[in-house]
N, C-alpha and C positions, 0 to 999 in steps of 0.2 A: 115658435117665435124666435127671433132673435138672441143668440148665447153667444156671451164671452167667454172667453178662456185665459186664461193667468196661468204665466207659467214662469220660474227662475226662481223658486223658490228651494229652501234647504237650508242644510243647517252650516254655521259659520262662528269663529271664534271672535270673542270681541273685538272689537279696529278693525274686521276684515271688511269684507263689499259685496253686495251681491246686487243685480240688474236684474229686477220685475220686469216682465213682458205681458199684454193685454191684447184680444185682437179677437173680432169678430165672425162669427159664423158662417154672415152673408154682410156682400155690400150696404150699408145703411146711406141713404141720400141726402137724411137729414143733418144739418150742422150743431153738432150736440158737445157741452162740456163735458170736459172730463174729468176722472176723481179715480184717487186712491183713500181708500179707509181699510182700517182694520180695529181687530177686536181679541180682546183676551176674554177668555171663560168667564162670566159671571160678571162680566165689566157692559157696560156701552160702546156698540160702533161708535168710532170716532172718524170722521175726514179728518187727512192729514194732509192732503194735496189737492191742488183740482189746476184745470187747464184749460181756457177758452177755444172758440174758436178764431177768434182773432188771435189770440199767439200768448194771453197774459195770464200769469201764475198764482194762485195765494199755499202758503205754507201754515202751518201751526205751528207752532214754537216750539213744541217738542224735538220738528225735524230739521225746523229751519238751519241752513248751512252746512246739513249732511246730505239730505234727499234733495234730488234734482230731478221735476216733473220733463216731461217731452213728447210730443207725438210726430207722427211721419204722415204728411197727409199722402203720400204716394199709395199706402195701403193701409191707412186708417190704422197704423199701431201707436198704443201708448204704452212709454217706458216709467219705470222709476230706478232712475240711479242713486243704491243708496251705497254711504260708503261712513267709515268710521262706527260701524254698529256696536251699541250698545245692548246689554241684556234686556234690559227695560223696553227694548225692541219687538222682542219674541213677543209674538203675536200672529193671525189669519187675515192676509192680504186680499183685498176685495178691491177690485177694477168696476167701473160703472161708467155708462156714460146718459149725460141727466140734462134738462134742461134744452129743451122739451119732450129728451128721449127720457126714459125708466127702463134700463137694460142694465143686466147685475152680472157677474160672474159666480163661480164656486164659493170662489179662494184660494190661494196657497200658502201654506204653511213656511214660516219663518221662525226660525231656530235659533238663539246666540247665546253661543258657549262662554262660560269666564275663560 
């Protein structure tokens, strides 16, 4: 079936930035939203982003005014630019794309140092 793949992940001191990447195995035809969540050990995934196909965003408050959702429909990638990271960040990044699609990634792993 269809896999995504997440990658820009790593470790980074706090205030620093780092750019998620997400992107697909094979061409998918359907027009499907899109979503970042992540998850710390022992906690609940959370959505923290998501991205229509019409072009419109929702954020969670946690990110809101640091994370900035994006995709490129030329080749179906979706970004997350995050920047002023917080420790409370660290966490395992998961890309999806949902509604009508259910297509998950791995994860990658994010790291922030004091």
């Amino acid at each position: 079936q269809v896999q995504l793949v997440e990658s820009g992940g790593g470790s980074v001191q706090a205030g620093g930035s780092l750019k998620l990447s997400c992107v697909e195995s094979e061409v998918i035809i359907k027009r499907c939203t899109k979503a970042w969540f992540r998850q710390v050990p022992g906690k609940e995934r959370e959505r923290i982003s998501l991205i229509r196909p019409d072009g419109t965003t929702n954020y969670e408050d946690s990110v809101k005014g640091r994370f900035t959702i994006s995709q490129e429909s030329a080749n179906n990638t979706m970004y997350l630019q995050m920047t002023n990271l917080k420790i409370e960040d660290t966490a395992r990044y998961y890309c999806a794309w949902l509604h009508p699609c259910n297509f998950w990634g791995q994860g990658t792993q994010v790291i922030v140092s004091p």
